[in-house]
TORPA-4810 file (N, C-alpha, C, O; in nm, 3 decimals):
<nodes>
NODE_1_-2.542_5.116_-3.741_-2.599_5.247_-3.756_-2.657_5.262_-3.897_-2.594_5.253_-4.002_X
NODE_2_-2.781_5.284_-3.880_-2.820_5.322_-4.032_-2.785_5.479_-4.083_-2.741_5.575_-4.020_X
NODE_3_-2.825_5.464_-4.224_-2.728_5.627_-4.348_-2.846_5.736_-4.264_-2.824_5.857_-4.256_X
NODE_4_-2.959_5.677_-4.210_-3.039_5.878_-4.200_-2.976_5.955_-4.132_-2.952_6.072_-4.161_X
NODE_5_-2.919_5.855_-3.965_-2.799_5.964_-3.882_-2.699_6.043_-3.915_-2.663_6.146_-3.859_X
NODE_6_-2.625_5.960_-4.062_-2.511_6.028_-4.085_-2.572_6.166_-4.200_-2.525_6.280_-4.194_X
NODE_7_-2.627_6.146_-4.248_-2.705_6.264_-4.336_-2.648_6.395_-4.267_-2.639_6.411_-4.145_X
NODE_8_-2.618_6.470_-4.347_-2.554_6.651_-4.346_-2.658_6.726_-4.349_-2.655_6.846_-4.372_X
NODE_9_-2.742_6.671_-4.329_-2.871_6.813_-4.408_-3.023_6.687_-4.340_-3.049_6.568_-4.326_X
NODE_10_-3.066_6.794_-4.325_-3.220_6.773_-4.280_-3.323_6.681_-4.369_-3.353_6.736_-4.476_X
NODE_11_-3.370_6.584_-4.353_-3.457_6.546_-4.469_-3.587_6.493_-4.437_-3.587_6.446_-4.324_X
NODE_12_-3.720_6.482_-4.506_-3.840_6.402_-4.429_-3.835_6.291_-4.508_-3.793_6.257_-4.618_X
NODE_13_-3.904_6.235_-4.392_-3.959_6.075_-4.385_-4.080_6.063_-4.504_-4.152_6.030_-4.410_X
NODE_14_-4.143_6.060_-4.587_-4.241_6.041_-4.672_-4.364_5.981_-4.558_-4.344_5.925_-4.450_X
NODE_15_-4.459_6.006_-4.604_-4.550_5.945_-4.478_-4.611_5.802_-4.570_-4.663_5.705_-4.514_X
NODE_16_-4.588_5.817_-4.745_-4.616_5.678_-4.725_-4.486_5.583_-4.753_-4.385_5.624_-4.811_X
NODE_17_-4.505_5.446_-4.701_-4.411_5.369_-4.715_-4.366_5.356_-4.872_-4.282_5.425_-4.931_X
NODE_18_-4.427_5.273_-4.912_-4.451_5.258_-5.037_-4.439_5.365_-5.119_-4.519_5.370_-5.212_X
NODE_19_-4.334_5.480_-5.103_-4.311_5.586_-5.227_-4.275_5.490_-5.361_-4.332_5.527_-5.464_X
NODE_20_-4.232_5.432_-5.367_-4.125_5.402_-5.498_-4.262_5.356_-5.608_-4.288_5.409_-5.716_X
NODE_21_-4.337_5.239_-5.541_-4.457_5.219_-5.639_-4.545_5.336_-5.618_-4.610_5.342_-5.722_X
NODE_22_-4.578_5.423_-5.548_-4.658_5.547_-5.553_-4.611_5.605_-5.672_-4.693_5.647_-5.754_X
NODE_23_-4.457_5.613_-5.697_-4.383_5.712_-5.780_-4.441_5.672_-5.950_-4.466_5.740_-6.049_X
NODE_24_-4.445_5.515_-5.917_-4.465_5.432_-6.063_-4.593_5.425_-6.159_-4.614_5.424_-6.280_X
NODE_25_-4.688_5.420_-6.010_-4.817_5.468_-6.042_-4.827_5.618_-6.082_-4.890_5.637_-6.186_X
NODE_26_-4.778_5.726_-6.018_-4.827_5.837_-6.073_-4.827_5.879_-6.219_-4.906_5.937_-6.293_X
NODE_27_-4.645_5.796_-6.236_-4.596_5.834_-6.366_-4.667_5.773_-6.454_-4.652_5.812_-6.570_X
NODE_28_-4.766_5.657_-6.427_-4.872_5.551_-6.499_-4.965_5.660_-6.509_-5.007_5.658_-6.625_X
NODE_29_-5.020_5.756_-6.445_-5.120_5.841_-6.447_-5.087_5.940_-6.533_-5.151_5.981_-6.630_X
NODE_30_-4.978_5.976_-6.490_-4.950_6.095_-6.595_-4.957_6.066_-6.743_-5.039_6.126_-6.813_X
NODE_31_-4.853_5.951_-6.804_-4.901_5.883_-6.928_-5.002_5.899_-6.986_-5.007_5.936_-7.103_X
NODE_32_-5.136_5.866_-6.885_-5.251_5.848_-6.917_-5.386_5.947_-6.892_-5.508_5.928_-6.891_X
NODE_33_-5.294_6.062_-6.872_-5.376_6.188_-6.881_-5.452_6.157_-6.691_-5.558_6.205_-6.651_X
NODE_34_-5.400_6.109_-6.646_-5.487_6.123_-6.513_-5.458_6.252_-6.451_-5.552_6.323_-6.416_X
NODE_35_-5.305_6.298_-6.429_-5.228_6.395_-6.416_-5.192_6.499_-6.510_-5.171_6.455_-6.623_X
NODE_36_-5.182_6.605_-6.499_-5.123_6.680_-6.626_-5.001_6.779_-6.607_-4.958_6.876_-6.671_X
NODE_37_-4.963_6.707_-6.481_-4.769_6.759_-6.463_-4.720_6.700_-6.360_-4.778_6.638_-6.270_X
NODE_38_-4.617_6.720_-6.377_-4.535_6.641_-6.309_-4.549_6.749_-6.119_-4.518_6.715_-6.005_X
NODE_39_-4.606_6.873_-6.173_-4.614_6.938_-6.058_-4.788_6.903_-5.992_-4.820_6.902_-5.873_X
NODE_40_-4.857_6.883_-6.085_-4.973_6.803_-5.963_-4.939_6.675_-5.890_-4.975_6.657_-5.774_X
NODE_41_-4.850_6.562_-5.976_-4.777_6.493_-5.899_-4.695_6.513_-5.742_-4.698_6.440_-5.643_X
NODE_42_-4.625_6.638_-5.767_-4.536_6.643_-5.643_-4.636_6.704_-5.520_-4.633_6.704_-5.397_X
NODE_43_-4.702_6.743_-5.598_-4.847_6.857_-5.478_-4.924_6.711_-5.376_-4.986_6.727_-5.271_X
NODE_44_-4.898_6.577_-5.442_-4.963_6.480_-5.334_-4.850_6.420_-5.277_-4.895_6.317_-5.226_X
NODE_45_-4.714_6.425_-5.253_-4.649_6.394_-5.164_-4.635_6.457_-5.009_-4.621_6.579_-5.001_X
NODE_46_-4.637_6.385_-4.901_-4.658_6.431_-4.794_-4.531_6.361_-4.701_-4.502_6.242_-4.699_X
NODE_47_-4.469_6.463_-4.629_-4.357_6.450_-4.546_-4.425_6.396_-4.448_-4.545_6.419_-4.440_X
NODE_48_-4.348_6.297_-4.338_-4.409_6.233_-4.230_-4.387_6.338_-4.047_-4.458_6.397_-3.966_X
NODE_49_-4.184_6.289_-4.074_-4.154_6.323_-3.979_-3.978_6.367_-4.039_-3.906_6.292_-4.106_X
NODE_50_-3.943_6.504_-3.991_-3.845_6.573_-4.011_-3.740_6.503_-3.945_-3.733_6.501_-3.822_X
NODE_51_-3.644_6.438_-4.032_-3.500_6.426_-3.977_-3.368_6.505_-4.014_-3.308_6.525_-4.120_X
NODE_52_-3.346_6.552_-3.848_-3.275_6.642_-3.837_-3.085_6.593_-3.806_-3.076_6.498_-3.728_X
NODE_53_-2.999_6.628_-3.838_-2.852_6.557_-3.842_-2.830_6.559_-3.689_-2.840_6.657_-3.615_X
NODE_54_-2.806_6.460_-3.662_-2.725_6.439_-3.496_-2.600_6.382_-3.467_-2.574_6.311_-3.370_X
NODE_55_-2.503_6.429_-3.583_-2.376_6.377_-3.585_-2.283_6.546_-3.597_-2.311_6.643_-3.667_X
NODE_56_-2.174_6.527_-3.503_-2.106_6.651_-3.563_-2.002_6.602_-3.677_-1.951_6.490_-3.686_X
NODE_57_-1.983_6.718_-3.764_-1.903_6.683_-3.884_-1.804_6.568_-3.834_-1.818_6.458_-3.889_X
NODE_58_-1.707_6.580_-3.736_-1.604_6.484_-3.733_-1.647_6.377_-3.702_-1.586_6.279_-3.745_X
NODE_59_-1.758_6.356_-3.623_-1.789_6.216_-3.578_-1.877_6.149_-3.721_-1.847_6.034_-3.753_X
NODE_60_-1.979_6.220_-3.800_-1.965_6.213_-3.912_-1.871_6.129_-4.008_-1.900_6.036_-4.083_X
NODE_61_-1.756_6.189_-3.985_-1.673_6.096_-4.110_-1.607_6.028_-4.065_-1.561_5.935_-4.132_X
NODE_62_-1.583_6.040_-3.957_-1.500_5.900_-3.863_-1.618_5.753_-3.908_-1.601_5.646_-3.965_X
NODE_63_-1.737_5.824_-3.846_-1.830_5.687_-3.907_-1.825_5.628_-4.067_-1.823_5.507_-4.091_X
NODE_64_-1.822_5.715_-4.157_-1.820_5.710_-4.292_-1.703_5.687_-4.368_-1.700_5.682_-4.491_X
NODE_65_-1.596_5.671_-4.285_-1.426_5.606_-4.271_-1.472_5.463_-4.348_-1.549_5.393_-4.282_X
NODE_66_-1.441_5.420_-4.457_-1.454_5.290_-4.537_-1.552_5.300_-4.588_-1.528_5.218_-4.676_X
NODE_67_-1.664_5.338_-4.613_-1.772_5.299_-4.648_-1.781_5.192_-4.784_-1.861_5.100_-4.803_X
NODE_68_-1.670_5.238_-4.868_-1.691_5.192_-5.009_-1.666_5.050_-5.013_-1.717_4.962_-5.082_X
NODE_69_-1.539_5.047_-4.888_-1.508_4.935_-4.873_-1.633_4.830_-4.814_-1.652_4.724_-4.874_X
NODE_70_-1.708_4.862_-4.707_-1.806_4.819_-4.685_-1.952_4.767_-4.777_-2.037_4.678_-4.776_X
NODE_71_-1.925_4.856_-4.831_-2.086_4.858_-4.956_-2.025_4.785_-5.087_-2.095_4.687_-5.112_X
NODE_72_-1.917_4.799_-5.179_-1.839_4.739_-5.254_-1.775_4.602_-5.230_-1.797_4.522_-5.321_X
NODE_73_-1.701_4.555_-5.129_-1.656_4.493_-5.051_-1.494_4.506_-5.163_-1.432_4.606_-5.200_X
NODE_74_-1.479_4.403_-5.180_-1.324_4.409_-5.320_-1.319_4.434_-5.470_-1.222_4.443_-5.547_X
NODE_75_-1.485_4.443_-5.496_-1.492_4.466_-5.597_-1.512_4.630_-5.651_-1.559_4.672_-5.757_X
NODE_76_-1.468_4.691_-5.553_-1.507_4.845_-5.619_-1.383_4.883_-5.706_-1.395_4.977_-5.784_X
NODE_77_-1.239_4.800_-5.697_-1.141_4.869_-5.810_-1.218_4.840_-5.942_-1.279_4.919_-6.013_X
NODE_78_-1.194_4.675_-5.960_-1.287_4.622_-6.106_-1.435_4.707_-6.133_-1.474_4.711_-6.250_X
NODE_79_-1.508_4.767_-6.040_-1.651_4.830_-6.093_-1.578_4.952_-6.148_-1.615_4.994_-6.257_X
NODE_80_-1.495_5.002_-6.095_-1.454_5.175_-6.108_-1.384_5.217_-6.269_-1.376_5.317_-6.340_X
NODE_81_-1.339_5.066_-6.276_-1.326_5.015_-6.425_-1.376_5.037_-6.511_-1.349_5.112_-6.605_X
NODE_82_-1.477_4.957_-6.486_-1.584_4.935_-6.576_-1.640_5.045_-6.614_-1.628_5.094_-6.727_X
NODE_83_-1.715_5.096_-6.512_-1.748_5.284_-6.475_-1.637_5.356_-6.602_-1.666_5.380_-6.719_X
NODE_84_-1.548_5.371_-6.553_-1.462_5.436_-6.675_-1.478_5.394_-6.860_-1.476_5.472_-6.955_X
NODE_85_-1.491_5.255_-6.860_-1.542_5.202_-6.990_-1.620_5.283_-7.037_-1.596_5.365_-7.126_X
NODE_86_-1.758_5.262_-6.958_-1.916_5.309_-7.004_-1.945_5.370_-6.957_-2.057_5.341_-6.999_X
NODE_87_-1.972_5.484_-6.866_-1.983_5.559_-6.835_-1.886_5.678_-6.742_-1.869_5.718_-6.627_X
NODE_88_-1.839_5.697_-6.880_-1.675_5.790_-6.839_-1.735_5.960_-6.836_-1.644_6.037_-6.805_X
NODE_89_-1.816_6.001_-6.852_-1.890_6.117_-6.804_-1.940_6.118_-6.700_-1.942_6.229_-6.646_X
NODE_90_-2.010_5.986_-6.615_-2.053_5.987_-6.504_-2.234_6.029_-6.555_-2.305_6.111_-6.496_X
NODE_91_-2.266_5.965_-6.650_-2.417_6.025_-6.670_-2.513_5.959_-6.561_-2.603_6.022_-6.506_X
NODE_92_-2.484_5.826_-6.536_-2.538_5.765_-6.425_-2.460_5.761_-6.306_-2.363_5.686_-6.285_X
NODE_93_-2.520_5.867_-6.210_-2.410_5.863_-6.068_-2.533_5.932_-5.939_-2.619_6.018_-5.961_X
NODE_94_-2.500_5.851_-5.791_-2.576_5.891_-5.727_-2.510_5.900_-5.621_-2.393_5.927_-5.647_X
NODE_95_-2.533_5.887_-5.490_-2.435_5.955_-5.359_-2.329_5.830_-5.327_-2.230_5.859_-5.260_X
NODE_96_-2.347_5.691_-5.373_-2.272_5.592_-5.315_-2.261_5.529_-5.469_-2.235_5.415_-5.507_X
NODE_97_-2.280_5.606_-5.515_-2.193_5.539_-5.687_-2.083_5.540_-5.724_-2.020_5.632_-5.672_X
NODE_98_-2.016_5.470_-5.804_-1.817_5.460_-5.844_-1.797_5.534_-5.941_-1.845_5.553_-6.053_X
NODE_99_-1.679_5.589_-5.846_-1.598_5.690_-5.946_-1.507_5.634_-6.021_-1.408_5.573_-5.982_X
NODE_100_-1.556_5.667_-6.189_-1.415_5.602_-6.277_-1.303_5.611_-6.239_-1.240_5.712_-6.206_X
NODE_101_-1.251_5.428_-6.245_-1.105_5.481_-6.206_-0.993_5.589_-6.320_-0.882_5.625_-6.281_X
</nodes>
């Protein structure tokens, strides 16, 4: 099962593939005066197709039961570690990132 099913909340599809270098280029534009905010930037992104959640909460986390273990495999105590070392505020953290141990 792929992560869009389990998603809590509604989200779109980008209609182009290639967002991430779209993203790289713009910010190349902006640099360079092609753009002159970060809000004419967001004004050319275009949603494809609306995905909507088709899991109920419990079946939800029944699926999402291990995950860390899955995505980490044995190494998430030693990362959570580390995490605590250098970044013990959590300045870098995203939805499947380690929590200092």
């Amino acid at each position: 099962m792929t992560a869009r099913p389990l998603k809590s909340i509604a989200d779109y599809q980008p209609k182009m593939a290639e967002s991430t270098a779209f993203g790289a280029a713009c910010l190349a534009g902006l640099g360079h005066g092609i753009y002159r905010s970060l809000q004419d930037i967001a004004g050319l992104w275009e949603g494809d197709v609306r995905c909507e959640p088709k899991l109920d909460p419990r079946a939800r986390k029944q699926e999402m039961a291990g995950w860390r273990e899955a995505y980490y495999g044995t190494n998430y105590p030693r990362l959570a570690r580390i995490k605590a070392t250098y970044d013990p505020d959590q300045m870098f953290r995203f939805p499947q990132g380690i929590t200092p141990a």
